[in-house]
C-alpha positions in Angstrom: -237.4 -86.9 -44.9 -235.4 -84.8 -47.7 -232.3 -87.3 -46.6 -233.9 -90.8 -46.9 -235.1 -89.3 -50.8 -231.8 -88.9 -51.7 -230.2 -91.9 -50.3 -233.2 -93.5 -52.0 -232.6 -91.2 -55.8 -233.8 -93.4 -58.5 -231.5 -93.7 -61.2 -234.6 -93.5 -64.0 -235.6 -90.2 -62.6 -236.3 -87.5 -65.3 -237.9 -84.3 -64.3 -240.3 -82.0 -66.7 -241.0 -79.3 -63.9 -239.9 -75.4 -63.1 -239.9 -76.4 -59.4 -237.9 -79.9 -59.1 -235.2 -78.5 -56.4 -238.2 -77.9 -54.2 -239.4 -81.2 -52.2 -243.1 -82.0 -50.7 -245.1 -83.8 -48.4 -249.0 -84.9 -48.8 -251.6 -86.7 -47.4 -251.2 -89.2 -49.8 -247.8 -90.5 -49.3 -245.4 -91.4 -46.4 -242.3 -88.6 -46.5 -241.4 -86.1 -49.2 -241.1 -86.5 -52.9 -239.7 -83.9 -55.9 -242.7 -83.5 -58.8 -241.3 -85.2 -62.1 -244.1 -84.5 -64.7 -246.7 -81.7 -63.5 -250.5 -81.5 -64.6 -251.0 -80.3 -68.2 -248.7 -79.8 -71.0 -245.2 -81.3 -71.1 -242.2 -81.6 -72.7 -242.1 -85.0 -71.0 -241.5 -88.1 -74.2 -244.2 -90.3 -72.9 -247.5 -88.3 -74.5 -248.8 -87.8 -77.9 -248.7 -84.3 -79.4 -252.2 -82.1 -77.9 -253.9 -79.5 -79.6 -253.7 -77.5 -76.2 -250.3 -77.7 -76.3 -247.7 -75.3 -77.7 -245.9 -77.2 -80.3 -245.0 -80.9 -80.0 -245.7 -80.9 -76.3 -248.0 -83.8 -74.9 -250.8 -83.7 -72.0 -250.4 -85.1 -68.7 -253.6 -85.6 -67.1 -252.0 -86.2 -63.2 -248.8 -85.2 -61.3 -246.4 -87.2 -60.7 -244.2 -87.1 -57.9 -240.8 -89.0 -57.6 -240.8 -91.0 -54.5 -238.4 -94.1 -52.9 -239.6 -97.5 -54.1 -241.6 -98.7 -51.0 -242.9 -95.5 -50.0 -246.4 -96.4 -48.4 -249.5 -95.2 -49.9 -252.2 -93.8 -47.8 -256.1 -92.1 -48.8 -256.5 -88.7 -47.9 -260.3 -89.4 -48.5 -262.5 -91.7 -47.4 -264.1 -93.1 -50.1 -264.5 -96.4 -52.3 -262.4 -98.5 -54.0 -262.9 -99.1 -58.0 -260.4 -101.3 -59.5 -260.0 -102.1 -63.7 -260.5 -99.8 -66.5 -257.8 -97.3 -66.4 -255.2 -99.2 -68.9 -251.3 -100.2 -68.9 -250.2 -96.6 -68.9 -251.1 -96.9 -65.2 -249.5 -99.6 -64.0 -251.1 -103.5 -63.6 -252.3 -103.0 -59.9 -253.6 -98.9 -60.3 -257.2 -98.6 -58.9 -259.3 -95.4 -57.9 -260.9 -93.8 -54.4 -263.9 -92.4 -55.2 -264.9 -89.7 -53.0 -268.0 -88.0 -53.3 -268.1 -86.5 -56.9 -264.1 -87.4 -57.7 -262.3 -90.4 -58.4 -258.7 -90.1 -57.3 -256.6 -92.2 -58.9 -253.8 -94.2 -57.7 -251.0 -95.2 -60.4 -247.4 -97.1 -60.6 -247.8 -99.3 -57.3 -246.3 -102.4 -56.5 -248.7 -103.6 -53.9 -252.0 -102.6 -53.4 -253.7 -103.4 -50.0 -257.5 -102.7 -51.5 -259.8 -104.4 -53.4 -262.9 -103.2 -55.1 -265.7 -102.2 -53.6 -263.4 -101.8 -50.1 -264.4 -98.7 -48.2 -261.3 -96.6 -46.9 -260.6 -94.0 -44.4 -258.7 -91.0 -44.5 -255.4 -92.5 -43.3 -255.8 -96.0 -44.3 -252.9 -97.6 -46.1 -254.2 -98.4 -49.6 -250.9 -99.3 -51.3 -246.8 -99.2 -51.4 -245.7 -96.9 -54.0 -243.2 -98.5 -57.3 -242.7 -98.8 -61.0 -245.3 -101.0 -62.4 -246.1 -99.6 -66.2 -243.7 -96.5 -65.2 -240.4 -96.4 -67.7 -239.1 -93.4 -65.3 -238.7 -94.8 -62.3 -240.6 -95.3 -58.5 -243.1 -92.5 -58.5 -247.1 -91.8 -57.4 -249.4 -91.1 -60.4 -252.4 -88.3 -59.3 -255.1 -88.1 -60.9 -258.3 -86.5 -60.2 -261.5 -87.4 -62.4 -265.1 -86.4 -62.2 -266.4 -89.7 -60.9 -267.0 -92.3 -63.5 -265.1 -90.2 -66.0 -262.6 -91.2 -68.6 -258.9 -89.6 -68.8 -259.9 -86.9 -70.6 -262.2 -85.8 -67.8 -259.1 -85.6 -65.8 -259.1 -81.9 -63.7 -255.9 -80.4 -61.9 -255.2 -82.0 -58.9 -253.3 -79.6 -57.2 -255.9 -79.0 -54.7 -256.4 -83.0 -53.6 -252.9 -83.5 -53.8 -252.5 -80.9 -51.3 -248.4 -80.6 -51.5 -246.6 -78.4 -49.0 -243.3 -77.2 -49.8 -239.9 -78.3 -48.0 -238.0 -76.0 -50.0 
């Protein structure tokens, strides 16, 4: 897994997090991947100074994780697709799984295999993983939203994400 990331390193790459030698696998995506821009405040150039952050720093309302154009996409919920609404920022073809009380969403594909109002399994293949609306490079935006909430809604998604170390 670790080998095919680096024979795969995407030049745009830039990482805003303490732990980027470390690699990890989830549910949510074929292989392993390095986190480029964790949940919260960041140094990261792409988000408007936040009063919750220390000085100039911006908030990131996912985690993104650096992965291999073409890495496939897969729910680790079942749940319903809900497609529109979330904005550029996200990519033309980003959608949502809502699950229960959470909306988990989906940003930066380059092929989406869902539609809305689709029902999907934990497992299914939703999508293949790219740089649509993304000026770093191939990488999965996370999100996690109370369902039917707005970005600012957005909670950590550590626990949904559910990475495991490689080391």
């Amino acid at each position: 897994m670790i080998a095919e990331f680096e024979a795969s390193v995407d030049e745009r790459w830039q990482f805003y997090d303490t732990d980027e030698n470390a690699f990890h696998t989830s549910p949510w995506y074929a292989g392993a991947g390095k986190v480029m821009v964790p949940f919260g405040c960041s140094s990261a150039p792409w988000y408007a100074s936040d009063p919750r952050c220390p000085g100039e720093q911006g908030f990131h309302h996912g985690t993104d994780v650096a992965l291999p154009c073409g890495v496939d996409i897969r729910s680790a919920v079942d749940g319903e697709v809900v497609v529109g609404g979330l904005g550029d920022a996200y990519g033309s073809l980003a959608f949502m799984v809502r699950s229960g009380e959470k909306d988990h969403v989906i940003g930066h594909v380059s092929q989406r295999f869902v539609e809305a109002g689709d029902s999907v399994r934990k497992g299914d293949r939703i999508a293949i993983n790219g740089a649509d609306g993304a000026p770093d490079g191939c990488h999965l935006h996370f999100e996690v939203r109370p369902a039917g909430g707005a970005v600012d809604s957005a909670v950590d998604p550590a626990a949904d994400l559910c990475l495991t170390g490689l080391g």
